[in-house]
Biopython code that builds the backbone (N, CA, C, O; Angstrom):
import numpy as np
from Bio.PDB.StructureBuilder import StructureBuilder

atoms = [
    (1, "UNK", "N", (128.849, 146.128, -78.532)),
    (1, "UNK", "CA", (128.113, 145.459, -77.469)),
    (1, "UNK", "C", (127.191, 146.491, -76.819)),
    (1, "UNK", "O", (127.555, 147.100, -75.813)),
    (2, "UNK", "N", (126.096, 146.674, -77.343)),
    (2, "UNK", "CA", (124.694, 147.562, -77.009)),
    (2, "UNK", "C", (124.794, 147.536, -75.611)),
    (2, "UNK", "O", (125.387, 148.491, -75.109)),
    (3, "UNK", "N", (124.328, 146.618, -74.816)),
    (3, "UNK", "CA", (124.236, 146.191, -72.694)),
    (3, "UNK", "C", (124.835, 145.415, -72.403)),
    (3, "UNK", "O", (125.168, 144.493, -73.147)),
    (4, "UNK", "N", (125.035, 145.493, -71.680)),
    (4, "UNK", "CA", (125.850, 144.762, -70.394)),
    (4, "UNK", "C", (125.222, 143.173, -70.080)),
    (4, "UNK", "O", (125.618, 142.482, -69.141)),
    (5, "UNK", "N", (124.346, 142.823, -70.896)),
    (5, "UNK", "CA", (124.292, 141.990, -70.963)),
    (5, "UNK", "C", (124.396, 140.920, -71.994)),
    (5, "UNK", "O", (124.134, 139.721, -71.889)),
    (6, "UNK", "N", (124.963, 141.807, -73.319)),
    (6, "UNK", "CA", (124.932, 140.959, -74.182)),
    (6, "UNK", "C", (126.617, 140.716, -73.914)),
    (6, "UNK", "O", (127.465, 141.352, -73.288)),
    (7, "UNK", "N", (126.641, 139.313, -74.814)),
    (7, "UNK", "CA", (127.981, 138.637, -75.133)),
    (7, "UNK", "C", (129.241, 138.994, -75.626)),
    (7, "UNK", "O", (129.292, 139.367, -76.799)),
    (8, "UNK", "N", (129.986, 138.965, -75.144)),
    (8, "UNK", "CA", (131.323, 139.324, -75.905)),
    (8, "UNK", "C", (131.678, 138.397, -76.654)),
    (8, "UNK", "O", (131.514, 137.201, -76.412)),
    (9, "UNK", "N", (132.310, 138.972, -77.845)),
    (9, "UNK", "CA", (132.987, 137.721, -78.991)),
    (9, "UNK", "C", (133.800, 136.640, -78.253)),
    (9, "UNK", "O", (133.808, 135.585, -78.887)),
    (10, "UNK", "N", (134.741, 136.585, -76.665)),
    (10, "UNK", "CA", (135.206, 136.000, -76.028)),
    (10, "UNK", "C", (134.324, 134.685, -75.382)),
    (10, "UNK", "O", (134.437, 133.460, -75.346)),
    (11, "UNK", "N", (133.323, 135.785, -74.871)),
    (11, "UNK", "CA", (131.976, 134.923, -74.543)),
    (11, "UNK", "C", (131.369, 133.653, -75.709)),
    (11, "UNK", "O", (131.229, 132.444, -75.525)),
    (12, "UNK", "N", (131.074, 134.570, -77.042)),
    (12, "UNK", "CA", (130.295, 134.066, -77.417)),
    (12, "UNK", "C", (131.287, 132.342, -78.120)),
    (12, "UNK", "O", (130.733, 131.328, -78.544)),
    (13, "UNK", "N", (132.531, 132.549, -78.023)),
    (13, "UNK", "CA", (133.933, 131.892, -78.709)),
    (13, "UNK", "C", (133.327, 130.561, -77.659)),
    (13, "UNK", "O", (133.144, 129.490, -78.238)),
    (14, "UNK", "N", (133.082, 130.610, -76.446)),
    (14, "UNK", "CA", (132.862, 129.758, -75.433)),
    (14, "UNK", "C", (131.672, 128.933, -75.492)),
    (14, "UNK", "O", (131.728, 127.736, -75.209)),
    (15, "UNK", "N", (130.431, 129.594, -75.897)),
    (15, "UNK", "CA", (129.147, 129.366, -75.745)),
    (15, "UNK", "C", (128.737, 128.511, -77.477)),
    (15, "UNK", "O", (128.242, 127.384, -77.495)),
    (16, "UNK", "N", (128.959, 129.058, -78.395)),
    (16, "UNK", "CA", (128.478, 128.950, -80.234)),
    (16, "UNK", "C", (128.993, 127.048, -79.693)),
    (16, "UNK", "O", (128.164, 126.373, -79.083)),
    (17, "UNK", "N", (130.173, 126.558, -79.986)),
    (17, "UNK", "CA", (130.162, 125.088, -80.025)),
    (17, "UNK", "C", (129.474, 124.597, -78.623)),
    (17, "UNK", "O", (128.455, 123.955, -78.878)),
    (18, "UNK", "N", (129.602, 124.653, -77.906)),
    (18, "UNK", "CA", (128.216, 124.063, -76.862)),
    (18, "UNK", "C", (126.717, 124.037, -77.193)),
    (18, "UNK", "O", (125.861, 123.164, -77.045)),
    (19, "UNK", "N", (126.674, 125.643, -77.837)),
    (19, "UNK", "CA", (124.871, 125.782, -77.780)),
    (19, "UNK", "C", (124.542, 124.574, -79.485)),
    (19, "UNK", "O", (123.421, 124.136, -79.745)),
    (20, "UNK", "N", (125.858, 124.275, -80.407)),
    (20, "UNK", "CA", (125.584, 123.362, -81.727)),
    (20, "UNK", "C", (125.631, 122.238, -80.887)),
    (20, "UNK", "O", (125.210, 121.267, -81.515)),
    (21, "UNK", "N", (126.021, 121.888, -79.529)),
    (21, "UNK", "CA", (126.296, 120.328, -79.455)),
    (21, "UNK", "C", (124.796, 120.383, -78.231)),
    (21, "UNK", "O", (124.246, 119.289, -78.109)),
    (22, "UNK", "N", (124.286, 121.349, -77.537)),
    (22, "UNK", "CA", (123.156, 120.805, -76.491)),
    (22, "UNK", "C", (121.559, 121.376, -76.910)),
    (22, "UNK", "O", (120.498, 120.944, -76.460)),
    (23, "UNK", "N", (121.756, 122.503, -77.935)),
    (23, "UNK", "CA", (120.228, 122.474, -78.550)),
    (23, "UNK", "C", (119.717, 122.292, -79.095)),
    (23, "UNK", "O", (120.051, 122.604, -80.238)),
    (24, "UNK", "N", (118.428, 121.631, -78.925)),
    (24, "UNK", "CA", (117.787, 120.838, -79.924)),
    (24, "UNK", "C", (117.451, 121.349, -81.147)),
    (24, "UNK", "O", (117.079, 122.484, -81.442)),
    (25, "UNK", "N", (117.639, 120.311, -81.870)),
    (25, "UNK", "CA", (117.722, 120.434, -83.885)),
    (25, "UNK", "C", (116.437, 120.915, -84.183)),
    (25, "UNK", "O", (115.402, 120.256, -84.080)),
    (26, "UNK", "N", (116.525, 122.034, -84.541)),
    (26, "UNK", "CA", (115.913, 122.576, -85.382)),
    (26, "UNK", "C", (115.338, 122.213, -87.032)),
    (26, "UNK", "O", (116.112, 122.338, -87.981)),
    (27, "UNK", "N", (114.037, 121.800, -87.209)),
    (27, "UNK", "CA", (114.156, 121.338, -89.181)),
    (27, "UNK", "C", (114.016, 122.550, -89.369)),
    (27, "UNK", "O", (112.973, 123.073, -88.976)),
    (28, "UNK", "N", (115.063, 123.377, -90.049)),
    (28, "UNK", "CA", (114.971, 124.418, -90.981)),
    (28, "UNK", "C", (114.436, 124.473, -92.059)),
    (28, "UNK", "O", (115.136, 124.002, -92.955)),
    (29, "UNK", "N", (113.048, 125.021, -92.507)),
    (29, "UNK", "CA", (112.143, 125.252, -93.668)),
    (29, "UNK", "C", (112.992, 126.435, -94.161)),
    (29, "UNK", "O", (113.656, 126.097, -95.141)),
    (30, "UNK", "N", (113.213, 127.912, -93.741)),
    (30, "UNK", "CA", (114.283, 128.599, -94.529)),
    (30, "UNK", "C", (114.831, 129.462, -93.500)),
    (30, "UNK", "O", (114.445, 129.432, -92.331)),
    (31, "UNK", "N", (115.774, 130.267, -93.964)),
    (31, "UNK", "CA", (116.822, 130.732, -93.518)),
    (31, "UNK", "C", (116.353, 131.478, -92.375)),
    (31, "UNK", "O", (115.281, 132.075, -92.282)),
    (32, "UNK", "N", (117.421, 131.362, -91.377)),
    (32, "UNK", "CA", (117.115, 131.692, -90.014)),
    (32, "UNK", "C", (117.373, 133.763, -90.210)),
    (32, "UNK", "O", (118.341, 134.374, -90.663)),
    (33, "UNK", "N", (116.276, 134.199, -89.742)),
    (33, "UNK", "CA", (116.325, 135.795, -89.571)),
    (33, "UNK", "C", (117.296, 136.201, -88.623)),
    (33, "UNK", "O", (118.005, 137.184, -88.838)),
    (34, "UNK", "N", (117.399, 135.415, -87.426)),
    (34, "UNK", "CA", (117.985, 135.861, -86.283)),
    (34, "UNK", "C", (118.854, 134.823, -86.236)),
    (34, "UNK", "O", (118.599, 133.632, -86.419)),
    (35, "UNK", "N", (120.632, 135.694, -85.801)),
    (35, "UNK", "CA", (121.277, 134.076, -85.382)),
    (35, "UNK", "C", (121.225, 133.358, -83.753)),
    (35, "UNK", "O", (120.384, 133.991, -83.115)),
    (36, "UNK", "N", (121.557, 132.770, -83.294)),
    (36, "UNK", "CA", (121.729, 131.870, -82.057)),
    (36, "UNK", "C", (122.125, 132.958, -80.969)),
    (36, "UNK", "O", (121.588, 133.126, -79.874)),
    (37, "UNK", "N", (122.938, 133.491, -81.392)),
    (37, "UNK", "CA", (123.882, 134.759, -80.827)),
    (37, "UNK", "C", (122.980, 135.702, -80.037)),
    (37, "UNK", "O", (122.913, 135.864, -78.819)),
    (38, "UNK", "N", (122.106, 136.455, -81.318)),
    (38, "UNK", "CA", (121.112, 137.441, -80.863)),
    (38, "UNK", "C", (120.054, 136.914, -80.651)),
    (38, "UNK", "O", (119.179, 137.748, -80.419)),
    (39, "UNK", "N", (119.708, 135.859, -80.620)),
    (39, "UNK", "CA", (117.949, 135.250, -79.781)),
    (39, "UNK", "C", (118.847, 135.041, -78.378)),
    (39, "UNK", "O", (118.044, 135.192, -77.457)),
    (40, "UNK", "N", (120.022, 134.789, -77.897)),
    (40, "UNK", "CA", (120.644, 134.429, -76.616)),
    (40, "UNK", "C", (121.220, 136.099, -76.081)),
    (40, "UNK", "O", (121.281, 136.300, -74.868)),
    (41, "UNK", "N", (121.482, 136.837, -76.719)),
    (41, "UNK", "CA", (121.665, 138.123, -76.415)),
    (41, "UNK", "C", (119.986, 138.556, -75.669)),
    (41, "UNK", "O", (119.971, 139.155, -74.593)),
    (42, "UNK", "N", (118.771, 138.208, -76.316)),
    (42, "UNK", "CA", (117.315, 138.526, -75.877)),
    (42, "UNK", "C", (117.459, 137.821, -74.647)),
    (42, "UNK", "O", (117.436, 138.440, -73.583)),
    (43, "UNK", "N", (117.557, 137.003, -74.676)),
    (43, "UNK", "CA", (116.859, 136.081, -73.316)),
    (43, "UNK", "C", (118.104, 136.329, -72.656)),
    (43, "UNK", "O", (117.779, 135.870, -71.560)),
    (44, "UNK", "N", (119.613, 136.814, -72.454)),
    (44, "UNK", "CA", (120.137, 137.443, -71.335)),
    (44, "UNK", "C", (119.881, 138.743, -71.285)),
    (44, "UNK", "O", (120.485, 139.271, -70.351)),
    (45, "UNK", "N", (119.135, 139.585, -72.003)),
    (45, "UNK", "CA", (118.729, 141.155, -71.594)),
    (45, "UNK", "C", (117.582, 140.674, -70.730)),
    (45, "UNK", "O", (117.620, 141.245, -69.640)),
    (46, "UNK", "N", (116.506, 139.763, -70.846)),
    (46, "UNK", "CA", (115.356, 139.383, -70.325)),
    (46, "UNK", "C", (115.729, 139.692, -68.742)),
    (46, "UNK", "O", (115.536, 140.594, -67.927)),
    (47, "UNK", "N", (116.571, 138.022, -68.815)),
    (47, "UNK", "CA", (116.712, 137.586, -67.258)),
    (47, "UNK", "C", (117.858, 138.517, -66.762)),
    (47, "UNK", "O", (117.778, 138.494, -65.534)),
    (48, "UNK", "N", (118.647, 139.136, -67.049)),
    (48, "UNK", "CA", (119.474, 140.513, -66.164)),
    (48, "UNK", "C", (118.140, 141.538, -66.134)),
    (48, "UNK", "O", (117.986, 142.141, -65.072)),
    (49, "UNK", "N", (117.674, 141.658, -66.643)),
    (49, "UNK", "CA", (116.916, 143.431, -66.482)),
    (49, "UNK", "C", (115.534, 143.059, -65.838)),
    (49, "UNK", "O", (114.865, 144.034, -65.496)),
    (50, "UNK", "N", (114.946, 141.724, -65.596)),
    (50, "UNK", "CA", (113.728, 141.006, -65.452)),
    (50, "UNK", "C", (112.729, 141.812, -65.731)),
    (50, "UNK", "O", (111.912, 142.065, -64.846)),
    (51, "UNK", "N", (112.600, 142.396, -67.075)),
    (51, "UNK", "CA", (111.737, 143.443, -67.927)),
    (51, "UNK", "C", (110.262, 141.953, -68.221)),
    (51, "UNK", "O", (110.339, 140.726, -68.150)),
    (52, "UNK", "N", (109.303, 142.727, -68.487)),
    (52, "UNK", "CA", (108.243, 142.012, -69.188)),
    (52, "UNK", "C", (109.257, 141.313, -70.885)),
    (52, "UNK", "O", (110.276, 141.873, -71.290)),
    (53, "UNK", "N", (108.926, 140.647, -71.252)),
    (53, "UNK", "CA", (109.413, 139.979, -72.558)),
    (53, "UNK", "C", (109.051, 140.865, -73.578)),
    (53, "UNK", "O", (109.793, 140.904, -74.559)),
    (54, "UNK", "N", (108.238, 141.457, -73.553)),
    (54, "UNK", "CA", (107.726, 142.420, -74.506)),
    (54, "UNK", "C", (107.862, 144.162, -74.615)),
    (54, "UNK", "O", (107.521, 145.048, -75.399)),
    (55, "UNK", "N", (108.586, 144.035, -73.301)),
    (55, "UNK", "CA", (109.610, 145.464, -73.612)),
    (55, "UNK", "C", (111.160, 144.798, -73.762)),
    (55, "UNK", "O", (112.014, 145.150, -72.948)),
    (56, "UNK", "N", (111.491, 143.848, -74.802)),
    (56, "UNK", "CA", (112.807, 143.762, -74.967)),
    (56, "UNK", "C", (113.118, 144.980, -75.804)),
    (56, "UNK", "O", (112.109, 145.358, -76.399)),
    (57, "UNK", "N", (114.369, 145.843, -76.085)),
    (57, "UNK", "CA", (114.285, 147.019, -76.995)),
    (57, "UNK", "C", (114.627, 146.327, -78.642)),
    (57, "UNK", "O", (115.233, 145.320, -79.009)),
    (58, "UNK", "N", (113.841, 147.522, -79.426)),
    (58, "UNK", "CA", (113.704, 146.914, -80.303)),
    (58, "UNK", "C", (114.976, 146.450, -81.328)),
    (58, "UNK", "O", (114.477, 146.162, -82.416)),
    (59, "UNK", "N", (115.757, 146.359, -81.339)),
    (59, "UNK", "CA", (116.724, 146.130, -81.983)),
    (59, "UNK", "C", (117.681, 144.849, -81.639)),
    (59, "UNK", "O", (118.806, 144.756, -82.132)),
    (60, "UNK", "N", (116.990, 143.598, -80.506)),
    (60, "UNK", "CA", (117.236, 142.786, -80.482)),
    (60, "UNK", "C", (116.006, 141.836, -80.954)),
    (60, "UNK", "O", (114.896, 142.285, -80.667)),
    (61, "UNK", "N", (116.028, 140.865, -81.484)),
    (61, "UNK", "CA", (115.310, 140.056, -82.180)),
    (61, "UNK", "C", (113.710, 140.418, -82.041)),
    (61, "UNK", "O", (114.144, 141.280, -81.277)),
    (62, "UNK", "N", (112.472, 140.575, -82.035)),
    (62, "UNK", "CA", (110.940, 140.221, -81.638)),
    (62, "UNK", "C", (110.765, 139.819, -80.578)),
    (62, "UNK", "O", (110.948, 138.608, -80.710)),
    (63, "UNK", "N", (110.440, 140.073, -79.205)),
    (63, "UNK", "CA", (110.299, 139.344, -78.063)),
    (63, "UNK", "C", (110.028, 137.952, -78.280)),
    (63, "UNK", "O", (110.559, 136.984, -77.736)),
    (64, "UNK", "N", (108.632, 138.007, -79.631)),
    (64, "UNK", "CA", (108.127, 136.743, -79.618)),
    (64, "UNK", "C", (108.892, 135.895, -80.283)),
    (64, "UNK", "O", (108.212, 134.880, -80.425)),
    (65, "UNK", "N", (109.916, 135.749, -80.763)),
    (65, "UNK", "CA", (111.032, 135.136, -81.437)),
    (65, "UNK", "C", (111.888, 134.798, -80.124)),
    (65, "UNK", "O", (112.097, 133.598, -79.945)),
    (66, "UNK", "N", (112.428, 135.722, -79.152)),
    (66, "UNK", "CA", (113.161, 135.648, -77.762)),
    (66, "UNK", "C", (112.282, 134.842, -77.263)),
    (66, "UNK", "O", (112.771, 133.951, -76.569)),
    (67, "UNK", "N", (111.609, 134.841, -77.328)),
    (67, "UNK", "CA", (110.308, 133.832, -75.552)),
    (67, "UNK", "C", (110.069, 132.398, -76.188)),
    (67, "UNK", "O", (109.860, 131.392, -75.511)),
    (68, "UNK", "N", (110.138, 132.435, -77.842)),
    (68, "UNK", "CA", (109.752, 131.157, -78.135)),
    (68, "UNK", "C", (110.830, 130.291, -78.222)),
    (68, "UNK", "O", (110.619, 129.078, -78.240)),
    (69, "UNK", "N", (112.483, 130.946, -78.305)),
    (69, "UNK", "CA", (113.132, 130.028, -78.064)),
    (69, "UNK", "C", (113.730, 129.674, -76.888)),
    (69, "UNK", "O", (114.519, 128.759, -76.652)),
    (70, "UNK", "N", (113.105, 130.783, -75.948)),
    (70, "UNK", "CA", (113.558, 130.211, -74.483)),
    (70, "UNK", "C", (112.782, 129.124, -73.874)),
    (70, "UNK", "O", (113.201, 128.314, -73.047)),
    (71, "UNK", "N", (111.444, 129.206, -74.444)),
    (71, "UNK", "CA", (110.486, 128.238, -73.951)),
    (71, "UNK", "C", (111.045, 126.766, -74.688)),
    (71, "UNK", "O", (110.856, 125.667, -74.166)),
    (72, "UNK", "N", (111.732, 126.956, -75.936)),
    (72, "UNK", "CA", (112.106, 125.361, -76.474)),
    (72, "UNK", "C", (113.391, 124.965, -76.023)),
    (72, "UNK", "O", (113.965, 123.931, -76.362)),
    (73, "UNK", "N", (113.723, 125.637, -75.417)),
    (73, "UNK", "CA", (115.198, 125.095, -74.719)),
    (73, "UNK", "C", (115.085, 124.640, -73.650)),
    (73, "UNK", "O", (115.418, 123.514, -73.281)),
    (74, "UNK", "N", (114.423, 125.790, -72.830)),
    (74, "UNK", "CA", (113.955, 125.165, -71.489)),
    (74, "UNK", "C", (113.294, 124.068, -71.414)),
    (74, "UNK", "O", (113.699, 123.182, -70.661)),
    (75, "UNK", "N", (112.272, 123.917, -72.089)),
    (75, "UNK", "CA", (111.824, 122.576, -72.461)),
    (75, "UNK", "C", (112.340, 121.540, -72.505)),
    (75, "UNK", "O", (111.962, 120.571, -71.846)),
    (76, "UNK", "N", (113.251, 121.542, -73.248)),
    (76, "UNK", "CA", (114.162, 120.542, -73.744)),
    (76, "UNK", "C", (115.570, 120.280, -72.741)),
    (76, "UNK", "O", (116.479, 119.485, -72.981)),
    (77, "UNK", "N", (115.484, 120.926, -71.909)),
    (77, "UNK", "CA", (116.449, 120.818, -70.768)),
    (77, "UNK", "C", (117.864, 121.484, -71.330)),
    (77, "UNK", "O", (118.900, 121.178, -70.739)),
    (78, "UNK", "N", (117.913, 122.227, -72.259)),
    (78, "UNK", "CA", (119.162, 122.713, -73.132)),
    (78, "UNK", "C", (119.401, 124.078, -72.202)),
    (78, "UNK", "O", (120.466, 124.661, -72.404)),
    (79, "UNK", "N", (118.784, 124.461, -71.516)),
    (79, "UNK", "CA", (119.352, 125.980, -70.861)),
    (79, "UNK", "C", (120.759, 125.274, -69.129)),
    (79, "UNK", "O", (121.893, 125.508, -68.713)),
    (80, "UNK", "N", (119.337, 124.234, -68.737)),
    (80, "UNK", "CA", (119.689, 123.382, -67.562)),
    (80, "UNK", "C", (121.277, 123.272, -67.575)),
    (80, "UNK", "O", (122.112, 123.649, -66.752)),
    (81, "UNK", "N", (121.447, 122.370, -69.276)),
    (81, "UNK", "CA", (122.399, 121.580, -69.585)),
    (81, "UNK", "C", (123.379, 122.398, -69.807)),
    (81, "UNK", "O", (124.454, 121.964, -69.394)),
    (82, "UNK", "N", (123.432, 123.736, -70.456)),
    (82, "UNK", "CA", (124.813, 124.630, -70.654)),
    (82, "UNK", "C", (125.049, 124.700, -69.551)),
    (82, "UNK", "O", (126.185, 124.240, -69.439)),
    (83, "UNK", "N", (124.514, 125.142, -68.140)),
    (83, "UNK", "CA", (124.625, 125.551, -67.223)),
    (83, "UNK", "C", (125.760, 124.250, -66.465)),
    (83, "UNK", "O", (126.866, 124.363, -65.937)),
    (84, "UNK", "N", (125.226, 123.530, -66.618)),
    (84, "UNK", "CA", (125.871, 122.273, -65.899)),
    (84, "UNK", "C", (127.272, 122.045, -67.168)),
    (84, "UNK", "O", (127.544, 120.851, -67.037)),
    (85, "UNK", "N", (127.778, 122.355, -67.756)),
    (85, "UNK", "CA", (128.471, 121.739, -69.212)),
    (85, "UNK", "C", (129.259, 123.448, -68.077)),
    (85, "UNK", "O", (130.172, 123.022, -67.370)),
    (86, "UNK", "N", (129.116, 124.522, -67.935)),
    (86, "UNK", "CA", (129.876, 125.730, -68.064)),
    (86, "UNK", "C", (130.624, 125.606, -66.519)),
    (86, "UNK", "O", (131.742, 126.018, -66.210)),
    (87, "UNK", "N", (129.634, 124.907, -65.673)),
    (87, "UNK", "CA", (130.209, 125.151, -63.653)),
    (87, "UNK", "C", (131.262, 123.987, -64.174)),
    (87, "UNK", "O", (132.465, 124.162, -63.983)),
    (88, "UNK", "N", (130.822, 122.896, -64.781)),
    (88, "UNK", "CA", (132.123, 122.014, -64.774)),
    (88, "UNK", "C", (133.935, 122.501, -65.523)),
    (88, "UNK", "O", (135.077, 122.308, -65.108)),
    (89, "UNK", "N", (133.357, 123.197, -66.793)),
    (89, "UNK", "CA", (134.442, 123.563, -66.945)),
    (89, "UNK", "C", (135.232, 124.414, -65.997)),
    (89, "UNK", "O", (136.342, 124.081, -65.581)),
    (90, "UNK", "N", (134.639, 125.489, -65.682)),
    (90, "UNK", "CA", (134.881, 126.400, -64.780)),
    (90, "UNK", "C", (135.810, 125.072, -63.528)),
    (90, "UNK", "O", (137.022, 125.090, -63.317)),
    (91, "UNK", "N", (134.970, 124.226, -62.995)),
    (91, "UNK", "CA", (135.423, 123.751, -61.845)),
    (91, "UNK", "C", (137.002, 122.891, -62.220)),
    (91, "UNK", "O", (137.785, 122.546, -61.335)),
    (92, "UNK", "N", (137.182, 122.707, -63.396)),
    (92, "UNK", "CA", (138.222, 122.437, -64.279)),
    (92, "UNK", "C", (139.161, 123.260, -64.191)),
    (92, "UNK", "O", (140.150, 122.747, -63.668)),
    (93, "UNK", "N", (139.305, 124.425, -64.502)),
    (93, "UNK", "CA", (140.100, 125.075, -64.376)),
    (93, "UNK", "C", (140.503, 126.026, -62.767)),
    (93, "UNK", "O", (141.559, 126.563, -62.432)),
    (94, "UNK", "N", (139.415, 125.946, -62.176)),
    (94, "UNK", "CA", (140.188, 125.943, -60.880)),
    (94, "UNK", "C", (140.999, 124.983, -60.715)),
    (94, "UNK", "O", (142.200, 125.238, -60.618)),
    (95, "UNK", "N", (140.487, 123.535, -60.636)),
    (95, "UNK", "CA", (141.498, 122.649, -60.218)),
    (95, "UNK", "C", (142.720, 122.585, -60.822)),
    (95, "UNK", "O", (143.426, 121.778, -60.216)),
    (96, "UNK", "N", (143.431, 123.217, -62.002)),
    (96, "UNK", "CA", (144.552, 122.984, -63.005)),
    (96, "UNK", "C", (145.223, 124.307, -62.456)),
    (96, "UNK", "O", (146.432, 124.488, -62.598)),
    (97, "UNK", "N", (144.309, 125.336, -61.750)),
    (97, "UNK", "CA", (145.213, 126.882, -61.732)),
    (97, "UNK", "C", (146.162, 126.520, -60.471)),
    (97, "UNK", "O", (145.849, 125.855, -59.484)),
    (98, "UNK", "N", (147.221, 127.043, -60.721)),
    (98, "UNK", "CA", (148.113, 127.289, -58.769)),
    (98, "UNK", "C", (147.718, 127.959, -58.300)),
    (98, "UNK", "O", (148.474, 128.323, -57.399)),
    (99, "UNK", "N", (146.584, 128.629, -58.324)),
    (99, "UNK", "CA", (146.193, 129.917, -57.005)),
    (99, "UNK", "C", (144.552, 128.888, -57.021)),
    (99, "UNK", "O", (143.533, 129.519, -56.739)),
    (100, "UNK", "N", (144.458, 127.880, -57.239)),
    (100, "UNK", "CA", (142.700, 127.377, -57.086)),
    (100, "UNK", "C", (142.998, 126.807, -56.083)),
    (100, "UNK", "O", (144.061, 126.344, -55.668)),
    (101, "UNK", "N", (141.657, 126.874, -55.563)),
    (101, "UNK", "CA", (141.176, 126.104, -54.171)),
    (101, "UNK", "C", (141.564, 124.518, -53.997)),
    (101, "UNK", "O", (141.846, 124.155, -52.855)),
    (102, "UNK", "N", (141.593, 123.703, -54.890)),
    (102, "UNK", "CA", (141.739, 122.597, -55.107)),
    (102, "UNK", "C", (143.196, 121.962, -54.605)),
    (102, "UNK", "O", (143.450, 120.773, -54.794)),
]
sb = StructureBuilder()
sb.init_structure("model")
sb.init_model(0)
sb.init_chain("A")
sb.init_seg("    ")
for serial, (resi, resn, name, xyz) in enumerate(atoms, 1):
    if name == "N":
        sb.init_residue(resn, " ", resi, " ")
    sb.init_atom(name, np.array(xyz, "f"), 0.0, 1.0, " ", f" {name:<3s}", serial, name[0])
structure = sb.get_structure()
């Protein structure tokens, strides 16, 4: 795990079946260079470090590969939607813990 902002395998165990069930389908002409993982590793180095897009370092995907799939998610309301899909679980398991607020 390069920064502190990329994903842990724990993390990513949480995030991989959500990001197959809320982002939009892709028609694959051929094989993807970058996986889901590391274009989402880019766009959380982005927004933690709030660097220009084009000093991402080089060993995470092409900025322009990072920016174009943040722009089609966002688009598509798929960034919105994890977000709202992750506070609920979260608010889930407070309510089930004996030390939660609930």
């Amino acid at each position: 795990m390069p920064y502190s902002s990329s994903l842990t395998d724990q993390e990513w165990e949480i995030l991989n079946p959500l990001l197959q069930e809320i982002l939009p389908q892709k028609k694959q002409t051929c094989p993807a260079k970058w996986s889901k993982r590391e274009i989402l590793d880019g766009i959380l180095y982005q927004l933690k470090n709030g660097c220009n897009w084009e000093d991402l370092p080089k060993d995470l995907p092409p900025y322009s590969t990072v920016y174009w799939y943040y722009k089609q998610w966002r688009a598509a309301g798929a960034i919105d939607r994890l977000m709202q899909v992750l506070h609920q679980q979260v608010r889930e398991q407070v309510k089930k813990s004996p030390h939660g607020l609930a």
